[in-house]
C-alpha positions in Angstrom: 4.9 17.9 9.2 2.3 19.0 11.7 -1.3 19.3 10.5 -4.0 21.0 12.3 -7.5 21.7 11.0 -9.3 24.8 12.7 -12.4 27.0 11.7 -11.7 30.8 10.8 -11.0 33.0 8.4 -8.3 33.1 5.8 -7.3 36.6 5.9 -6.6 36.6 9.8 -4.5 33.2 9.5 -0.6 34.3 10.0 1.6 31.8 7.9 4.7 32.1 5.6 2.5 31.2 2.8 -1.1 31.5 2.0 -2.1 29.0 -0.3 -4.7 29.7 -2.7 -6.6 28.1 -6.0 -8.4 29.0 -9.0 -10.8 27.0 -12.0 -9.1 27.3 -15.2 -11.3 29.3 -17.5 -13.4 31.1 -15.0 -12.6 35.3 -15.1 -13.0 36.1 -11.6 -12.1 34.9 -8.4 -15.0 32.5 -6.1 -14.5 31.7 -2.8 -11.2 32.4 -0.6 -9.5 33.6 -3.5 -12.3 36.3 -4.2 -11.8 37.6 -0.3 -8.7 37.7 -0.2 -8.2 39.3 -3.6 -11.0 41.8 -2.1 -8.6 42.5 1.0 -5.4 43.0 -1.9 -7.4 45.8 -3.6 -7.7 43.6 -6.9 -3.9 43.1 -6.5 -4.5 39.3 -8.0 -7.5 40.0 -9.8 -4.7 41.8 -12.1 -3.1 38.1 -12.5 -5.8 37.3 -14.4 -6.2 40.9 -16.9 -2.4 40.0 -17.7 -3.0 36.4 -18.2 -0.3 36.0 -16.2 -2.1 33.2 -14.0 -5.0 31.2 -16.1 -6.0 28.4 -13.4 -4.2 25.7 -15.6 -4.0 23.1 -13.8 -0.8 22.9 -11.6 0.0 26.3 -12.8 1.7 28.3 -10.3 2.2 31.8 -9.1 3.5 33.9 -6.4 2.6 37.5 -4.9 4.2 39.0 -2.0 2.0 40.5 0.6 3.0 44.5 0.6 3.4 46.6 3.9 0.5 48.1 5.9 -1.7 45.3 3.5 -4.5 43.6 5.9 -3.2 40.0 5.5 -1.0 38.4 7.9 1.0 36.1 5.7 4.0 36.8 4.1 3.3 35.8 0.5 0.3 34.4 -1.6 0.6 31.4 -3.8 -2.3 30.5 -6.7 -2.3 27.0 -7.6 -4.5 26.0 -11.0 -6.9 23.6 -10.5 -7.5 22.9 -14.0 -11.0 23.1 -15.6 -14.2 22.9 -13.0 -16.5 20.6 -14.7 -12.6 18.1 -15.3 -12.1 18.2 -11.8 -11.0 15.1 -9.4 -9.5 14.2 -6.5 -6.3 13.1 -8.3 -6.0 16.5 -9.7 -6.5 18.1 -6.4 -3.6 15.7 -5.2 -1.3 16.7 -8.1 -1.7 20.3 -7.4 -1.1 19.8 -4.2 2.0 18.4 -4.3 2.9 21.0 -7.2 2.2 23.6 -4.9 3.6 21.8 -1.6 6.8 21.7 -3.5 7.0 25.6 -4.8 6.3 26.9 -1.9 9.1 24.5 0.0 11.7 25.9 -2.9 10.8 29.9 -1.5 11.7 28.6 1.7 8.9 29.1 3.5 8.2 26.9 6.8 4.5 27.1 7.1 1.3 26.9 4.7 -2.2 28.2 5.6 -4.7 27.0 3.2 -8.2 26.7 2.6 -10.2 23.5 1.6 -9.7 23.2 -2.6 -11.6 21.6 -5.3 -14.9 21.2 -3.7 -17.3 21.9 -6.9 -21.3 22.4 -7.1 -23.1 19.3 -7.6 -23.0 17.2 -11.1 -20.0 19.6 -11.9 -16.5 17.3 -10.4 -15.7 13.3 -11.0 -14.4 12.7 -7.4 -13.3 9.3 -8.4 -12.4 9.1 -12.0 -13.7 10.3 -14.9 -16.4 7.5 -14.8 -18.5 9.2 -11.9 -19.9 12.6 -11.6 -20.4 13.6 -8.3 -19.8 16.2 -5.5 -16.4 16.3 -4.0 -17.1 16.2 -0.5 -15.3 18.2 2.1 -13.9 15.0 3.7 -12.5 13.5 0.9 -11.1 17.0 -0.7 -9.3 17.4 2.5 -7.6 14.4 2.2 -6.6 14.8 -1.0 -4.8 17.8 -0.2 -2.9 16.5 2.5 -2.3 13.4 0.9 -1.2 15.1 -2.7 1.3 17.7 0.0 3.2 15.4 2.0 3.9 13.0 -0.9 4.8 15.8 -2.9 7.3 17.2 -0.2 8.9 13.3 0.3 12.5 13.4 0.6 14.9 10.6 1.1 18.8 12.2 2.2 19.9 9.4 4.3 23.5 9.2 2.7 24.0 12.7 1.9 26.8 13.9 3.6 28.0 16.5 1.5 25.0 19.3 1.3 25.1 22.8 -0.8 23.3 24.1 1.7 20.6 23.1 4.6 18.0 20.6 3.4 14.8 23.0 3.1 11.5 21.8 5.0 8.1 22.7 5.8 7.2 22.1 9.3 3.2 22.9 9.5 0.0 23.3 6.8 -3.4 24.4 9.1 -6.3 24.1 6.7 -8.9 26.7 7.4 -12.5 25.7 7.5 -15.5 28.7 7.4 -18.0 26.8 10.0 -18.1 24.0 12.9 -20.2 21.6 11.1 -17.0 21.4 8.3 -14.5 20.8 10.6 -14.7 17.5 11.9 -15.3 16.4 8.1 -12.3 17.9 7.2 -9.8 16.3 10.6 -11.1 13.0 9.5 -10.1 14.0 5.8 -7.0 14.8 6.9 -6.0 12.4 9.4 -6.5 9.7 6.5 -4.7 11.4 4.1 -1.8 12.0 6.4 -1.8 8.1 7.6 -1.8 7.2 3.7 0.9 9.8 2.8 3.0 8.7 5.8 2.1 4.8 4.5 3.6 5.5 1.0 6.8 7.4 2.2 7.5 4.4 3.9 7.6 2.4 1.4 9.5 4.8 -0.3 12.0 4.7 2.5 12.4 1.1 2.4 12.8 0.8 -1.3 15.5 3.3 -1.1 17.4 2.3 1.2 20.6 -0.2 -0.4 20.5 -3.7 -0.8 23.3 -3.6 1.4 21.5 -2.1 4.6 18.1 -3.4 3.6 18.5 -7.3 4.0 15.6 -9.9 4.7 16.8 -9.8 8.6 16.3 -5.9 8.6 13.0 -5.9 7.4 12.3 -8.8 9.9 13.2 -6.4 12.7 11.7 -4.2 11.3 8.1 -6.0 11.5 8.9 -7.2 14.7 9.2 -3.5 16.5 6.2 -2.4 14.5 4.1 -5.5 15.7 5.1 -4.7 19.4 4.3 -1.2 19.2 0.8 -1.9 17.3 -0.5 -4.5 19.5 0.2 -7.1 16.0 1.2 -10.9 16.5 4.5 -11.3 14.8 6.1 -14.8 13.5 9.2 -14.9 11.7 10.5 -18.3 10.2 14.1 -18.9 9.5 16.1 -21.3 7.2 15.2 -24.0 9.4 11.9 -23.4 10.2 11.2 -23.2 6.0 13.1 -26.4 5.6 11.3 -28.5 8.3 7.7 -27.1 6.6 8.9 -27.2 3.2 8.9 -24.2 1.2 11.2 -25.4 -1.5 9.9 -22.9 -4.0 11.4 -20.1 -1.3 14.4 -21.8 -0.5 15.7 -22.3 -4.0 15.6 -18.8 -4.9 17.8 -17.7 -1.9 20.0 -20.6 -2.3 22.4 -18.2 -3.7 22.5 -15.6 -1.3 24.4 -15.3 1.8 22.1 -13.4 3.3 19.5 -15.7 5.4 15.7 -15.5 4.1 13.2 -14.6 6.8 9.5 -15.8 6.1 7.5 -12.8 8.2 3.8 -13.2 8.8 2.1 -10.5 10.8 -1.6 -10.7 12.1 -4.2 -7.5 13.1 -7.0 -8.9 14.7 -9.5 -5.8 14.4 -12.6 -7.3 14.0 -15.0 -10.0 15.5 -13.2 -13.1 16.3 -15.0 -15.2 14.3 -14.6 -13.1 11.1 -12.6 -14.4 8.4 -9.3 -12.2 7.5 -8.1 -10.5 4.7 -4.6 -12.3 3.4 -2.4 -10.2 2.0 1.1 -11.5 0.4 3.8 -9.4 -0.8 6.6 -9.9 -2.6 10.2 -9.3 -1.1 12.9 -9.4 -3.0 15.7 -7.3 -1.6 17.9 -7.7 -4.4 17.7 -9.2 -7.9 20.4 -9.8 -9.7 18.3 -12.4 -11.8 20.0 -15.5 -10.2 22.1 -17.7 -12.8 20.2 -16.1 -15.7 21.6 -13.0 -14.3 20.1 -9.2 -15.3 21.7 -7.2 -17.9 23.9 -4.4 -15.9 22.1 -1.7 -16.6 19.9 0.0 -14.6 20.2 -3.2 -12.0 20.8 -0.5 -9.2 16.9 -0.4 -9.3 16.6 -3.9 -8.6 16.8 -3.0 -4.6 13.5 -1.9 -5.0 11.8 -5.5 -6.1 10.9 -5.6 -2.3 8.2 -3.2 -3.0 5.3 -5.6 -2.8 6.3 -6.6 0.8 6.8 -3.3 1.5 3.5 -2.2 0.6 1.8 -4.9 2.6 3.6 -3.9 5.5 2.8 -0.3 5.3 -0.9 -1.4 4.4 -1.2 -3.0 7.8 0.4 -1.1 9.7 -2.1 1.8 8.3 -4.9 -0.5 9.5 -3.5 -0.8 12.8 -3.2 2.7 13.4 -6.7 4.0 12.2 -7.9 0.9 14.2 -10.0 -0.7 10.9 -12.4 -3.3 12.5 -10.5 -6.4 10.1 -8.7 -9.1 10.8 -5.6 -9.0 8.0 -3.0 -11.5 7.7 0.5 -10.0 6.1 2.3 -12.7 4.6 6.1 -11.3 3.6 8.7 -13.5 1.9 11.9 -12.3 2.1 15.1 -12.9 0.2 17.8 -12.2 -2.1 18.3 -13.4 -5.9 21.8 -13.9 -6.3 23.9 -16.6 -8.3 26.5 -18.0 -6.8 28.1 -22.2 -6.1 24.8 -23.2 -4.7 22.3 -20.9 -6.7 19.7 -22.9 -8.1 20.0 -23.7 -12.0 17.9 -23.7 -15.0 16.4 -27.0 -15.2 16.5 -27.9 -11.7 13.1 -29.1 -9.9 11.8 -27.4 -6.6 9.2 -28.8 -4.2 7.0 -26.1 -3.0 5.0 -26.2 0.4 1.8 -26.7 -1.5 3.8 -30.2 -2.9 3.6 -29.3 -6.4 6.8 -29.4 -8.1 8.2 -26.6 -10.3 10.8 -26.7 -13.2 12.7 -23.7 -12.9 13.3 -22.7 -16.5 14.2 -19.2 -15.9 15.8 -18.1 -12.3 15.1 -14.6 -13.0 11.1 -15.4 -12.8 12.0 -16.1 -8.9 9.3 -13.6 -7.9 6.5 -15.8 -8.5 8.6 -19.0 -6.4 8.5 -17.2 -3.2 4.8 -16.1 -3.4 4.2 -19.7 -4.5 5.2 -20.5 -0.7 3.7 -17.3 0.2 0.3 -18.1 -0.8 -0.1 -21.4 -0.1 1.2 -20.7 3.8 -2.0 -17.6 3.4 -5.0 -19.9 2.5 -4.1 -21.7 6.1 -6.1 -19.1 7.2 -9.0 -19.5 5.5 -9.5 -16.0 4.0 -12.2 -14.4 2.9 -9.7 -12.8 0.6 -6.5 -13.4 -0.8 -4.7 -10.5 -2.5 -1.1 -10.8 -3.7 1.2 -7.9 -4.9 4.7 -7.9 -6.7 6.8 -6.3 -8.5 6.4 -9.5 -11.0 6.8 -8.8 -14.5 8.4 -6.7 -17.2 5.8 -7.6 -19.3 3.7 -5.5 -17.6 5.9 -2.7 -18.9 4.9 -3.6 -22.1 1.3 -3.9 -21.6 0.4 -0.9 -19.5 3.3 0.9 -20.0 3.9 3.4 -16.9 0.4 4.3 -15.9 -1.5 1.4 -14.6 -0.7 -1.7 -12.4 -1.9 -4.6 -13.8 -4.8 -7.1 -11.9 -5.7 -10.5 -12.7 -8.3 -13.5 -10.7 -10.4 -16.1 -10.0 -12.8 -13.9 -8.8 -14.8 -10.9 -10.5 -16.5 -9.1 -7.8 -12.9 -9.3 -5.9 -11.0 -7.2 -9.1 -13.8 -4.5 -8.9 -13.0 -4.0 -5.8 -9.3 -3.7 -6.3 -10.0 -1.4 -9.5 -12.4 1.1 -7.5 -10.1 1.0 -4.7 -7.2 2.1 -7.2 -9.5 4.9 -8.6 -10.1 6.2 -5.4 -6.8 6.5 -4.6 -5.1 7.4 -8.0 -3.3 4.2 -8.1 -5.4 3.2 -11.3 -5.7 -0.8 -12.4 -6.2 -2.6 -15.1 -7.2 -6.0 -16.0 -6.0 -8.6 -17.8 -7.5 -11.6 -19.1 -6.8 -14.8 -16.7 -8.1 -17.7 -19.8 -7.4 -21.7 -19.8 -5.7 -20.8 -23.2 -2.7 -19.3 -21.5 -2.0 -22.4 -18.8 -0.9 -24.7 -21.9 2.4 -22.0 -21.8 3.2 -23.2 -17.9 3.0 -27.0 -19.0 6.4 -28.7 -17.9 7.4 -32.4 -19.4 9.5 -33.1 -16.3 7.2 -31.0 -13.2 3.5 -30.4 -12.4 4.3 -26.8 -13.5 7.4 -24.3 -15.1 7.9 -21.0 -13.7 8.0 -19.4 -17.0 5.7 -19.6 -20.3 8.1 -17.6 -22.2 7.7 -13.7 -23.3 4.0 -14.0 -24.9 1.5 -12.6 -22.0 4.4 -13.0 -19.8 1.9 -11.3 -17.1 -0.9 -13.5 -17.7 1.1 -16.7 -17.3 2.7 -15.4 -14.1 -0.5 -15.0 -12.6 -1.4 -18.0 -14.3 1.4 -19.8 -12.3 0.3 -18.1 -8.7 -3.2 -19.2 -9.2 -1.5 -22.9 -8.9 -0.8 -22.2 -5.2 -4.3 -20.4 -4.0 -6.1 -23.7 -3.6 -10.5 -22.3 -3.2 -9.8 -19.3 -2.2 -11.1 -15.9 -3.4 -8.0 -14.6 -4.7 -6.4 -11.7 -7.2 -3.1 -11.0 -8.2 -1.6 -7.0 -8.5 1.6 -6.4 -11.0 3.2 -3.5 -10.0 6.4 -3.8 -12.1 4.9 -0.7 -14.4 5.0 1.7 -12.0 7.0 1.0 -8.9 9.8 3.1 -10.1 9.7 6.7 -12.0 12.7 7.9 -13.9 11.3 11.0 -13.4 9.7 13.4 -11.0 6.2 14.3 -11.3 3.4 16.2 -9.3 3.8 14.0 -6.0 5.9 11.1 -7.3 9.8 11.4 -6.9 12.4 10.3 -9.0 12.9 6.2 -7.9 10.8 4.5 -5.7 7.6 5.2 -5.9 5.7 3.8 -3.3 3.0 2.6 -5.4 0.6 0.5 -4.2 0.3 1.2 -0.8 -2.6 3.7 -1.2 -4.4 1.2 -3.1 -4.3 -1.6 -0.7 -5.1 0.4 2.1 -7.9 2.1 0.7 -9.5 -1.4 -0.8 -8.7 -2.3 2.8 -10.9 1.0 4.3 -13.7 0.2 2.3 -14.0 -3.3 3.2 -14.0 -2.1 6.7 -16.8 0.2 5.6 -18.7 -2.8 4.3 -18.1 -3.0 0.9 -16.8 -5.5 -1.3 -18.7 -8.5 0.8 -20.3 -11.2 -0.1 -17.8 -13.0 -2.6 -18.5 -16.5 -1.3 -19.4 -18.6 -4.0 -22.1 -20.8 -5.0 -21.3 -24.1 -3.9 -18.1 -23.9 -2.3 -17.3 -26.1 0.3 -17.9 -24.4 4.0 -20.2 -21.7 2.9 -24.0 -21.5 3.1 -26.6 -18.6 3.1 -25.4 -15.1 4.8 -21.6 -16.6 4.3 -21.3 -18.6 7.7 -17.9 -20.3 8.1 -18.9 -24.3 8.5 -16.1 -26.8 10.0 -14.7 -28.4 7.1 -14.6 -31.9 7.2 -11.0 -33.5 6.5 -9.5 -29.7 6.2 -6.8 -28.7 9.4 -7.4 -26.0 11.5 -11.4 -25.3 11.5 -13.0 -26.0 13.8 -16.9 -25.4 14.5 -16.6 -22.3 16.4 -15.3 -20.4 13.5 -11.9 -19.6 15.0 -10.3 -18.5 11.9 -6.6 -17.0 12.4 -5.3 -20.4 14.2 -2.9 -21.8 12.1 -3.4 -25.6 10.9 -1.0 -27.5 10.6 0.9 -29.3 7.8 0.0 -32.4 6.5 2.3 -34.9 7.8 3.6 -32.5 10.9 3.9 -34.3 13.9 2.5 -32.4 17.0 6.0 -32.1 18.1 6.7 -29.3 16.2 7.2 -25.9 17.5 7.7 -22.8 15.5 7.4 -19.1 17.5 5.1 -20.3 20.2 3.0 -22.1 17.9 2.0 -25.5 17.8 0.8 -27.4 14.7 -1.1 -30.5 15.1 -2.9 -32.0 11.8 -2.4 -35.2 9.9 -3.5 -36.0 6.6 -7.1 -36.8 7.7 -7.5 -32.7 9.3 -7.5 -32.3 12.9 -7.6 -29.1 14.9 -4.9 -26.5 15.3 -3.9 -24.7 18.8 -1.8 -22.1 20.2 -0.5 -21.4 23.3 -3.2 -18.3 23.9 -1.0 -14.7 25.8 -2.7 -13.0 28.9 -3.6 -10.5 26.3 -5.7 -12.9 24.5 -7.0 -14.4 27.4 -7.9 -10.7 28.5 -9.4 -10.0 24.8 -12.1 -12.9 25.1 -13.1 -11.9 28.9 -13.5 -8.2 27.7 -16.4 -7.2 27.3 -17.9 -6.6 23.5 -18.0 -2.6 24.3 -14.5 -2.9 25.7 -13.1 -5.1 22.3 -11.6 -2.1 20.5 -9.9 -1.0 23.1 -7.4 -4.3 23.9 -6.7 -4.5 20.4 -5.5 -1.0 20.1 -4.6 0.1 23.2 -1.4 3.0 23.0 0.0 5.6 25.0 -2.3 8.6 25.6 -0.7 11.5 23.8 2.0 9.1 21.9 1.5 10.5 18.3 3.5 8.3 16.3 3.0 4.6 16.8 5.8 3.1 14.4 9.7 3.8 14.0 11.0 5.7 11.4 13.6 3.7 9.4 16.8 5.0 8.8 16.8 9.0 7.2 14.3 10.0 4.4 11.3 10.8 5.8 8.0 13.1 5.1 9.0 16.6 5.3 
């Protein structure tokens, strides 16, 4: 869908539909509505004598503009906003996509609208019912574009047979009164159509089969998006897992025939020296459960246990497109769960690439094996964060039921963050207690740890488990099994996939790159002093004392022979310093000059609007 801002007046705006709003419980028209209404002769002033129309929120009605009337669209639709002094960003974005959806069913191709929600001062809780506050222009804007286009989502991919054509909207212009609005509201807009465009993504790539959505299809995937985004892609194969160790992945896709891929992207947006944000996602294509296989019903859904790597992907690739000034790391393993001759078995003992061992007592708790890997190959990098997300747990079903995701860590400040981030973008989190209580349940008699503690806080000792493999770092852990799939459609959530966690990571991501959320170092840790200076680590691969963080150090006990995608790895056991063979891009990047920085790193096409490939079908509409 094409979005344009522009300043004007509603009434002399021609579009198929004219979309309006009103407060719930306030008798007259404000605003647009009023001056329109004033240019209708009362026409929908009579909506509210009749009580037809009440401004409940998501309510909905439609009036048709009459002959030799002084409006020049075809039709009016008045969307409820719910009560004034209830009013949120969320709501904006659920009436949005109410509306965005309405109008699409009248089969009307364009929408003119005005800027909604914004509310007088003390009177609105733009980011939860926690804050009072005044919803600003930029962020209502947003909102609106963000709550329409994930309301209009639509994946038809393998629909061949069609009762008729698939109904679209092609454009929304949203009308601002005066100059000093408008570039608030394109920035607005431009976000929320980046983090819409994000989510449908990952809705796309959670829809699509098992059968068409394989480890080596997502790998390709990440490696077209990296070219076109300016991103260093490495993608590690059987052999290159084997010869570094990643047990923990290699058991679970054991039983597949479908080859794991171990994909790591890298954004380098900020200063060189800067630590990055790790994030690890986890990428199941398919689980069956393995050799303690899943009951057969509703195991369709299982295609979508990818959603964690999905979400990472679509988070950086957001970043690379608004040009955040980060350096992120997007860790993705990828593999199938399937039992078969060679499927590993309860009981049996994995070596992960940390060198803990694991005692596999359930194969169906294979999500938290690969991020085992996952995690341990992240803190190579020295992060200054370390977020993981999955699809882990049904317990999480059973906690938070439908309506939150949950979050666990090792670090306070770091879960704030996550939770704020999630109330900003209605992807709401909750957290769950992380106590030494709860380790006594991964205790094995045979390992250094077991993959399962049983049902009892089944979340809690998952994330119990990962926070094995995170060594120092600053780390929390997301659970998104509670809401990455709807069994029903809602405001701007479709039936299946639903994207979530996309918006959340990219707006905790946003506001790190506005400056919030620093300073977790903590007192005492090795390598940090004062303002949060990264210090050469004695003894620890890959640092050296120019702060070079995003070289990868090598395995312990990898010889300097060893070659994986251009990369080579030289550490021993008593630390060393890592190298890479360094691209005539690089080389460019450190002889630019600071003011010329932003520019390598996210150089494009002028006039090339869309920087990354649609998958197959199912797209924003």
């Amino acid at each position: 869908m094409k979005i344009t801002v522009k300043t004007g007046r509603i009434t002399e705006e021609a579009a198929d539909t004219l979309l309006l709003s009103h407060w719930e419980d306030e008798t007259r028209f404000a605003g647009h509505t009023a001056e329109v209404d004033a240019v209708l002769r009362g026409r929908l002033g009579e909506l509210l004598k009749t009580q037809e129309f009440s401004g409940r929120h998501g309510q909905i009605s439609v009036l048709h503009v009459a002959p030799g009337e002084r409006l020049r669209a075809k039709r009016i639709v008045l969307v409820g906003l719910g009560k004034r002094a209830e009013s949120s960003l969320e709501k904006i974005r659920r009436a949005m996509g109410t509306a965005a959806k309405a109008i699409r069913e009248l089969g009307a191709k364009s929408i003119v609208t005005p800027v909604h929600g914004m509310a007088r001062s003390g009177q609105s809780r733009p980011n939860g019912p926690k804050e009072a506050g005044r919803i600003q222009v930029e962020a209502a804007a947003q909102a609106m574009v963000e709550g329409a286009l994930l309301g209009l989502y639509q994946f038809n991919a393998y629909r061949t047979e069609r009762n008729g054509a698939v109904k679209v909207i092609t454009s929304m212009t949203v009308v601002v009164d005066r100059d000093s609005m408008k570039a608030q509201a394109e920035h607005g807009a431009r976000w929320g159509q980046t983090i819409a465009e994000a989510t449908s993504y990952v809705r796309d790539l959670c829809n699509h089969p098992a059968n068409v959505m394989t480890p080596s299809y997502i790998a390709n995937e990440s490696k077209m998006m990296a070219k076109k985004l300016q991103m260093r892609c490495t993608v590690l194969d059987r052999a290159d897992m084997e010869r570094l160790g990643m047990g923990a992945m290699l058991g679970v896709a054991r039983g597949s025939h479908e080859p794991p891929k171990f994909i790591v992207l890298e954004y380098r947006g900020g200063p060189s020296a800067q630590r990055p944000v790790a994030l690890v996602g986890k990428t199941v294509t398919f689980d069956s459960g393995g050799i303690s296989i899943k009951p057969a019903d509703n195991m369709e859904q299982m295609k979508a246990d990818m959603t964690g790597g999905a979400d990472v992907l679509a988070a950086i690739r957001a970043a690379a497109r608004m040009r955040l000034p980060l350096n992120i790391v997007a860790i993705i393993p990828a593999t199938e769960n399937m039992p078969g001759g060679s499927a590993t078995k309860p009981g049996d003992v994995l070596t992960s690439l940390s060198g803990k061992t694991i005692e596999v007592i359930n194969t169906d708790a294979e999500g938290r094996l690969i991020l085992a890997d996952g995690l341990t190959y992240a803190i190579r990098y020295h992060p200054e964060v370390l977020v993981d997300i999955a699809t882990l747990t049904g317990a999480c079903v059973v906690a938070l039921g439908n309506v939150a995701i949950g979050v666990l860590g090792n670090n306070q400040p770091l879960i704030e963050e996550l939770k704020e981030a999630g109330e900003q973008a209605g992807e709401r989190a909750w957290q769950l207690p992380l106590w030494e209580d709860y380790y006594e349940l991964i205790k094995s008699d045979v390992a250094d740890v077991k993959n399962t503690g049983g049902r009892p806080g089944g979340t809690i000792t998952a994330a119990a488990f990962l926070s094995k493999f995170v060594g120092n770092a600053t780390w929390a852990h997301l659970d998104i099994a509670s809401t990455d799939w709807s069994d029903k459609e809602k405001a701007y959530i479709p039936k299946g996939p639903t994207g979530v966690g996309a918006r959340l990571l990219i707006q905790f991501l946003r506001n790190r790159a506005l400056g919030k959320g620093r300073g977790l170092s903590r007192p005492g840790r090795v390598g940090v002093i004062g303002k949060g200076r990264e210090l050469s680590r004695p003894g620890r691969a890959g640092v050296t004392g120019k702060g070079r963080v995003l070289s990868r150090p090598g395995r312990a006990g990898v010889n300097d022979k060893t070659r994986i995608s251009g990369l080579r790895q030289t550490a021993g056991a008593n630390g060393g310093k890592a190298s890479r063979k360094v691209s005539k891009s690089q080389a460019a990047q450190k002889r630019a000059r600071p003011g010329e920085r932003r520019l390598l790193l996210s150089r494009r096409r002028p006039g090339r609007k869309r920087l990354s490939r649609q998958p197959l079908g199912g797209r924003v509409r």
